[in-house]
VOLOLO-784264 format. One record per atom (N, C-alpha, C): residue number from 1; atom name; x, y, z. Coordinates in Angstrom, 3 decimals, always signed. Each point is the difference from the previous one (the first is absolute). Layout:
BEGIN
SITE resi name     east    north       up
SITE  NUM   CA        X        Y        Z
...
//
This chain:
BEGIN
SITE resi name     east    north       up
SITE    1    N  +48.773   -5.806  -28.914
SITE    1   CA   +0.723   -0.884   +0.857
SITE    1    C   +0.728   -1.097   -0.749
SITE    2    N   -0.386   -0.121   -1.361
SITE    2   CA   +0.718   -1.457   -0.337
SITE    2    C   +1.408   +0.699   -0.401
SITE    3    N   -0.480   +0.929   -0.745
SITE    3   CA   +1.754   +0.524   -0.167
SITE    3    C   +1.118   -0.867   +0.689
SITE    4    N   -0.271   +0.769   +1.677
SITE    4   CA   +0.821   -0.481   +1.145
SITE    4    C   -0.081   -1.488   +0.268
SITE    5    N   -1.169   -0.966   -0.678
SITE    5   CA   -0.267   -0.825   +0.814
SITE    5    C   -0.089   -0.231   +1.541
SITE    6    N   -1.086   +0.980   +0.214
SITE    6   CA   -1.033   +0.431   +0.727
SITE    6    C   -1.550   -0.352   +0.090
SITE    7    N   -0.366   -0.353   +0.736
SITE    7   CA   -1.854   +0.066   +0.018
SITE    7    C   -0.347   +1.615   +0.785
SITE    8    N   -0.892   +0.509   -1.100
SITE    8   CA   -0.736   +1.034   +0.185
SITE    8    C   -1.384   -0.223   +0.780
SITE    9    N   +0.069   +0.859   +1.502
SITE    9   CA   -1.255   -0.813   +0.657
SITE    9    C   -1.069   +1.392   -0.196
SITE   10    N   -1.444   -0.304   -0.112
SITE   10   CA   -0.605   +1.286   +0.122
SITE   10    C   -1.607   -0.444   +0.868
SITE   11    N   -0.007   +1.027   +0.611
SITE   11   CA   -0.930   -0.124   +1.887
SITE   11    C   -0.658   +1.252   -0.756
SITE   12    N   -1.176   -0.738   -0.044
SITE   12   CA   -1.250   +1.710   +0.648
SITE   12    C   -0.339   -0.036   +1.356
SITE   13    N   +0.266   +1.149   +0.031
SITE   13   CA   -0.061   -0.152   +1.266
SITE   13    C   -1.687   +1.042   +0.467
SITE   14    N   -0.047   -0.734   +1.443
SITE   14   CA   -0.992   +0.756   +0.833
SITE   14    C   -0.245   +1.604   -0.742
SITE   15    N   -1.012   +0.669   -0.070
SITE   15   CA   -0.601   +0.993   +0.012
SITE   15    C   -0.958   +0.547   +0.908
SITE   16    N   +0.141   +0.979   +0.882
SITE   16   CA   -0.728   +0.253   +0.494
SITE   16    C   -1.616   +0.387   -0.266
SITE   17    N   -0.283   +0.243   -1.109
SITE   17   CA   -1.367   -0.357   -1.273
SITE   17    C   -0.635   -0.999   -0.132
SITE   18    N   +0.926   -1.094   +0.495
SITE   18   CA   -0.356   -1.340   -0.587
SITE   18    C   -0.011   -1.241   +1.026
SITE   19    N   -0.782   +0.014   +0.754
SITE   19   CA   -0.617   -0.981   +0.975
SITE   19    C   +1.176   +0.070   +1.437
SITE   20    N   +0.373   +1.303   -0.037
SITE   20   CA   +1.068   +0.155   +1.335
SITE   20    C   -1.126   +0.797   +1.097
SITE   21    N   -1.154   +0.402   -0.205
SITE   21   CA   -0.544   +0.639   +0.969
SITE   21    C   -0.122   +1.110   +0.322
SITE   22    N   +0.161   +0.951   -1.427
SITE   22   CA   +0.356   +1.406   +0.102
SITE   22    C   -1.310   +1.339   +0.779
SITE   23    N   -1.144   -1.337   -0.044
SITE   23   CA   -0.967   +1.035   +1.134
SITE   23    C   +0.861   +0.414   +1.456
SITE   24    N   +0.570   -0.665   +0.205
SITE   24   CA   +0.591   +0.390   +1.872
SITE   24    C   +1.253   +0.802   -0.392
SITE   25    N   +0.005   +0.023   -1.076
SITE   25   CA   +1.450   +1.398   -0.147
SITE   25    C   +0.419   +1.151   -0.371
SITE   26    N   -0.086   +1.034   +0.771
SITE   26   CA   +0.198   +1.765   -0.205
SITE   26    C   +1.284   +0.478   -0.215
SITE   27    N   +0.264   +0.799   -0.831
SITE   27   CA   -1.737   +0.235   -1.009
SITE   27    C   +0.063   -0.850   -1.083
SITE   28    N   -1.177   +0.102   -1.055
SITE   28   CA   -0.319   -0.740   -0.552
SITE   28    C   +0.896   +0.123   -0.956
SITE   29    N   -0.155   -1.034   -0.990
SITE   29   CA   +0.730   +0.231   -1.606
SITE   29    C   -1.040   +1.000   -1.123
SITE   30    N   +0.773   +0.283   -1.156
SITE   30   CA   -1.021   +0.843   -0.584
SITE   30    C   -1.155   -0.973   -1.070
SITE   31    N   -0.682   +0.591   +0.283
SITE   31   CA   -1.455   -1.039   -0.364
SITE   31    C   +0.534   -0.659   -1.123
SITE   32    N   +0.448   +0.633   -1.436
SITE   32   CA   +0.325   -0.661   -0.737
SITE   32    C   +0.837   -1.096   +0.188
SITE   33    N   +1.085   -0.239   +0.807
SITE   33   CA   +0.721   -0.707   +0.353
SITE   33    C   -0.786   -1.419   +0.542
SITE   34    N   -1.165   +0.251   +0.925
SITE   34   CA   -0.465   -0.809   +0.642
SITE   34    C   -1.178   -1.045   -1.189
SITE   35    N   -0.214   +0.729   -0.874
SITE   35   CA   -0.492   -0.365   -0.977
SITE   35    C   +0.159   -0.471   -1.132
SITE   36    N   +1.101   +0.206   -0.610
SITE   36   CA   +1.187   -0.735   -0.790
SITE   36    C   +0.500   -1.041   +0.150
SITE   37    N   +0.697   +0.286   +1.091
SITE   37   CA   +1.020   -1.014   +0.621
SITE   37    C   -0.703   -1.772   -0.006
SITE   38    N   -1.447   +0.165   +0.610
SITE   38   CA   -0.311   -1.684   +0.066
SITE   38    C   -0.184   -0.714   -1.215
SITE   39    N   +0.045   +0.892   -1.095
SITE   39   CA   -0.531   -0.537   -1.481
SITE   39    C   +1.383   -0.047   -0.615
SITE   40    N   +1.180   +0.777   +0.403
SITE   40   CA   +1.043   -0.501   -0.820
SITE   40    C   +0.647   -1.125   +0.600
SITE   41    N   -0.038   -0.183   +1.560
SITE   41   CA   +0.378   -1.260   +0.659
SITE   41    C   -1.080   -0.987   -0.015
SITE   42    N   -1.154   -0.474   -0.917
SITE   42   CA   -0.461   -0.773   -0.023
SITE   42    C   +0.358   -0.396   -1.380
SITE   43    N   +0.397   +0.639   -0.917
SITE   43   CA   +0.662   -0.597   -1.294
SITE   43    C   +1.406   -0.242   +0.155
SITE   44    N   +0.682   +0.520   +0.798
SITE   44   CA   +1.531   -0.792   +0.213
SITE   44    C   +0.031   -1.034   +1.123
SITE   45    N   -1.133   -0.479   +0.631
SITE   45   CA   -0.488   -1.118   +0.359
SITE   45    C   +0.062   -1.057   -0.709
SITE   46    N   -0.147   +0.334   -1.035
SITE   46   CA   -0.416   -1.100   -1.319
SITE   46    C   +1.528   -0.868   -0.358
SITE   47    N   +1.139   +0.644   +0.388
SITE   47   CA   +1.380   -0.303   -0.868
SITE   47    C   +0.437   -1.143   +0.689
SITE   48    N   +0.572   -0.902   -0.644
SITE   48   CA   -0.164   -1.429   +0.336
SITE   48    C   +1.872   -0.205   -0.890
SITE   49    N   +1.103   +0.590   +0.809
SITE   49   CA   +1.099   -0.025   -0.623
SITE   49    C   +1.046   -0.780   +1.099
SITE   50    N   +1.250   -0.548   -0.395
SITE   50   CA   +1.039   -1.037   +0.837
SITE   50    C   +0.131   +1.108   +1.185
SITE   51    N   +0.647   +1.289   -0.240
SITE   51   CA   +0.868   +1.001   +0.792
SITE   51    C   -1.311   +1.024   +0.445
SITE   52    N   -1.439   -0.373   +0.010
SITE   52   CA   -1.110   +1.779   +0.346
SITE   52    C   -0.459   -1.164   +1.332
SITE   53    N   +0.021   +0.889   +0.736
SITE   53   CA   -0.577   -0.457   +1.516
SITE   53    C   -1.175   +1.173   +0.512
SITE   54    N   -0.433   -0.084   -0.066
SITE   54   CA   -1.664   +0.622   +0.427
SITE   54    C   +0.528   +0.132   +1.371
SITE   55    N   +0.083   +0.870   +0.282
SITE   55   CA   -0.486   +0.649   +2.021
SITE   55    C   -0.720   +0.707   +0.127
SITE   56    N   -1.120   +0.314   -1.271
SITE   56   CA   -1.523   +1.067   +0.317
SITE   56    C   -0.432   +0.005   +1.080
SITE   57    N   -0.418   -1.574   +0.582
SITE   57   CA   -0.612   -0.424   +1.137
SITE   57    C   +0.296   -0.577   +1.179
SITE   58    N   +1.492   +0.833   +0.080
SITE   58   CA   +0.620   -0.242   +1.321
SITE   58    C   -0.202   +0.516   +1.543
SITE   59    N   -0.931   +1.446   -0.459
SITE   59   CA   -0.833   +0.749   +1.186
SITE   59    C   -0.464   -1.043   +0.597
SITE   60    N   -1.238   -0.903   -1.073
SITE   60   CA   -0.627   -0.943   +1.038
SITE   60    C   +0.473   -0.849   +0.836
SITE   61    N   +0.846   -0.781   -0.928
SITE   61   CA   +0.762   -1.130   +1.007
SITE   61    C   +0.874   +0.785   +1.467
SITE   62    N   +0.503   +1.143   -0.643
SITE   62   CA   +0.536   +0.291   +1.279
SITE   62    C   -1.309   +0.189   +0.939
SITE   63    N   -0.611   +0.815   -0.041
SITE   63   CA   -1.194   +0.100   +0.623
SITE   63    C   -0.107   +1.534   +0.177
SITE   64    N   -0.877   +0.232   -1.171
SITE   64   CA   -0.694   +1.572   +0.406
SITE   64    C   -0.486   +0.388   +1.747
SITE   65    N   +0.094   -0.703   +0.849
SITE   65   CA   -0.062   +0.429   +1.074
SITE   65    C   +1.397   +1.316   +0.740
SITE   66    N   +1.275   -0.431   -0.650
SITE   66   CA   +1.168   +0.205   +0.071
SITE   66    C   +0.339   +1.243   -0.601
SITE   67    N   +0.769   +0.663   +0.441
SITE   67   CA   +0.419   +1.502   -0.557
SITE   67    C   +1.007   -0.912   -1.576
SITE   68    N   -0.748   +0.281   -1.147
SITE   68   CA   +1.365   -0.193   -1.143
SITE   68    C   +0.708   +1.505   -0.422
SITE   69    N   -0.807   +0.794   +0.033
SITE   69   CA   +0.570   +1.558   -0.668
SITE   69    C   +0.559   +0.708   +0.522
SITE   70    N   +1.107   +0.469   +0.279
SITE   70   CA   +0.225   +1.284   +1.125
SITE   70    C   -0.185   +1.443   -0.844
SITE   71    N   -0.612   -0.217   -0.969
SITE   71   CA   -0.120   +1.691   -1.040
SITE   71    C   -0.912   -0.441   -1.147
SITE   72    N   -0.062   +0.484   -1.063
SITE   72   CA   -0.318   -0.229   -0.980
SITE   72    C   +0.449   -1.086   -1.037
SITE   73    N   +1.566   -0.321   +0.341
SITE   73   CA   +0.344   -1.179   -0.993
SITE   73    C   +0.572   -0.818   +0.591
SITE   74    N   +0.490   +0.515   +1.446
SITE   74   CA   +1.203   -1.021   +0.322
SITE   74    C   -0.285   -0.837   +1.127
SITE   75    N   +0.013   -1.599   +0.159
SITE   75   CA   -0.190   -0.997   +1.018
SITE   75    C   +0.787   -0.019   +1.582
SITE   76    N   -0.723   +0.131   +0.267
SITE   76   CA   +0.288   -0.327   +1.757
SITE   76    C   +1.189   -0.684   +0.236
SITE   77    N   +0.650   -0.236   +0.413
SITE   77   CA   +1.331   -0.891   +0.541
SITE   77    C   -0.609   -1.113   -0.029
SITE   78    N   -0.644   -0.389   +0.810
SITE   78   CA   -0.726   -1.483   -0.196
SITE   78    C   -0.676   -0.613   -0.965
SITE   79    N   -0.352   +0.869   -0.867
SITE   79   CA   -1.001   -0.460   -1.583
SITE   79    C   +1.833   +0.114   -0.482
SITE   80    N   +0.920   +0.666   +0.093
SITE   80   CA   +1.054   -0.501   -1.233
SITE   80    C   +0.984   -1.106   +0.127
SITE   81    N   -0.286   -0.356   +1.589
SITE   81   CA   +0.542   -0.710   -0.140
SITE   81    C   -0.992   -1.204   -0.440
SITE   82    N   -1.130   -0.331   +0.777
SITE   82   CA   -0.731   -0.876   -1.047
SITE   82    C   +0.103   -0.193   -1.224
SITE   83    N   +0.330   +0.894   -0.613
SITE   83   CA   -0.292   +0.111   -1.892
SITE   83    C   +1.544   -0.701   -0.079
SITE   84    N   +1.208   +0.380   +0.789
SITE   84   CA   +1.369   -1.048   -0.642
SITE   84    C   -0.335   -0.989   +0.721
SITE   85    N   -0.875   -0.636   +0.358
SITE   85   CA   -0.224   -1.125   +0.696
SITE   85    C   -0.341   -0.958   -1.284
SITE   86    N   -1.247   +0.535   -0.833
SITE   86   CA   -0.336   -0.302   -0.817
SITE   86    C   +0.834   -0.192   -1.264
SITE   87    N   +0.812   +1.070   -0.350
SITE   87   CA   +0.785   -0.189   -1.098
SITE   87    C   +0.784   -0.985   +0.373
SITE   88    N   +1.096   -0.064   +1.068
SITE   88   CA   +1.067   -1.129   +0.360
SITE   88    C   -0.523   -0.721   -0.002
SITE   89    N   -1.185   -0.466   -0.119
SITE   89   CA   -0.738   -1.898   -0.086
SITE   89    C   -0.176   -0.147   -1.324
SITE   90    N   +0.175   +1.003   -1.158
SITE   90   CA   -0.431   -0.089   -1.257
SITE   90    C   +1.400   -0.183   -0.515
SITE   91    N   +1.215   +0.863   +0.542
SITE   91   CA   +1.628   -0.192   -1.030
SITE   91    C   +0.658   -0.558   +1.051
SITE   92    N   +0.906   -0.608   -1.013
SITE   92   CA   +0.428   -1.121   +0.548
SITE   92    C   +1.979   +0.463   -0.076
SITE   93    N   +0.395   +0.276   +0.964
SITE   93   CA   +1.361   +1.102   -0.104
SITE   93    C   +1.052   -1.674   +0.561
SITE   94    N   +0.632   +0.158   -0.552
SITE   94   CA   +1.550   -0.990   +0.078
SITE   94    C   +0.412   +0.237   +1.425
SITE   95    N   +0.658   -0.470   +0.385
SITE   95   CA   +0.876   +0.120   +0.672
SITE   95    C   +1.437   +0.674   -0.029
SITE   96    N   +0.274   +1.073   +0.909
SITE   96   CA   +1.258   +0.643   -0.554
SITE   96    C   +1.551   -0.743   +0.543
SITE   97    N   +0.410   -0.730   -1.127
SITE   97   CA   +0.871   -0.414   +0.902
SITE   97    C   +1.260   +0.588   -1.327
SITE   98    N   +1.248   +0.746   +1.131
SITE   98   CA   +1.282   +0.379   -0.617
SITE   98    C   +1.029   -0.926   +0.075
//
């Protein structure tokens, strides 16, 4: 991004592995997956950078009560829009004026 003079933003995002609630969702992921997954998102937990925004634990806040998954990877209409809810409070976009 600096090339352009640009900020490079980077979101982890939600996993369904990883504290989204994947007991209530068919079918399951493959075991390995379910088993992996919380140990590599608990070390990119750790990254503490200007542009890395953590959304691991956005299931919760939204509230695991709530449909987030409609499949295996992809968020509900209402969990995505939550998630640009979240990013647009983090970048900060100009105003377009011509």
């Amino acid at each position: 991004g600096s090339t352009f003079g640009i900020n490079t933003y980077f979101v982890l995002q939600p996993h369904r592995a990883f504290r989204c609630g994947e007991e209530k969702y068919r079918p399951r992921l493959p075991e390995w997956m379910i088993t992996k997954t919380p140990d590599i998102y608990e070390r990119l937990e750790t990254i503490q950078e200007k542009y890395f925004y953590n959304f691991s634990r956005l299931c919760e806040s939204y509230g695991l009560e709530k449909r987030v998954f409609v499949d295996d990877f992809h968020y509900s209409p209402d969990f995505n829009h939550y998630i640009a809810q979240k990013i647009a409070s983090f970048i900060a976009i100009p105003a377009f004026n011509p």
